[in-house]
N, C-alpha and C positions, 0 to 999 in steps of 0.2 A: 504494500500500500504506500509506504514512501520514498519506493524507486519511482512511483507513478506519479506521485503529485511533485516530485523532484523534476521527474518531463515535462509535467506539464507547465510547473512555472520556468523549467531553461526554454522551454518553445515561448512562451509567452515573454520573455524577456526579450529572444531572436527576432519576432515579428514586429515588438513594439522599437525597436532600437533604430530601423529605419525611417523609422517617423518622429522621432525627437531631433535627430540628425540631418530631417530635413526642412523642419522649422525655420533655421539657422536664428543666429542671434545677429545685435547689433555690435559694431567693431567700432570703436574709439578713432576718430582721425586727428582732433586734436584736442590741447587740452592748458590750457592758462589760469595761475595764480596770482595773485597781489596781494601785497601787506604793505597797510599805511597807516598814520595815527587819524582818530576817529578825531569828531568836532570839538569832543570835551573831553581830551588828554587820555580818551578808551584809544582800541587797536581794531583799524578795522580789514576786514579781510574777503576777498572775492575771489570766486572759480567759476570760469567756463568749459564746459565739455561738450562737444561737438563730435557726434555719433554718426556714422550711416548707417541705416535699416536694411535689411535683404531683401526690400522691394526698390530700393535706391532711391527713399526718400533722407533726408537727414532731420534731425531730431539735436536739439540746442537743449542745454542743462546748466542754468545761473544758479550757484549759491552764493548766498550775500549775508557772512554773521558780524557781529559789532562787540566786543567784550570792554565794558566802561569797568572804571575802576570802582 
C-alpha cells in the first residue's frame, strides 16, 4: 500500500513540475538605492526595482521609508 501511494505522489509530482516551470517568473532588470538626510535631521531612504514579466510587460517597485530620530 505504500509502494502505491509513493507512485502515485512521484507521478503527480512528474506531471505537475511542467506547469510551475512554465508559469515563468519575473526577472529583475534593474535596480537603485538612495540614502539622504530626511527634512528634520531623520534618514531618508528610497529603492526602485524594475522587473520584466514573461508576457514582456514591465512592472516598477518604489519603496520610500523615513526613520526620524
Amino acid at each position: 500500500m505504500k509502494t502505491r501511494s509513493f507512485h502515485v505522489l512521484a507521478l503527480a509530482a512528474t506531471l505537475a513540475l511542467p506547469l510551475a516551470a512554465g508559469v515563468g517568473c519575473s526577472r529583475e532588470v534593474a535596480h537603485s538605492e538612495s540614502d539622504g538626510p530626511g527634512w528634520f535631521g531623520g534618514q531618508k531612504h528610497e529603492e526602485t526595482t524594475i522587473y520584466k514579466n514573461p508576457d514582456g510587460t514591465t512592472s516598477v517597485q518604489h519603496e520610500k521609508s523615513t526613520q526620524n530620530p
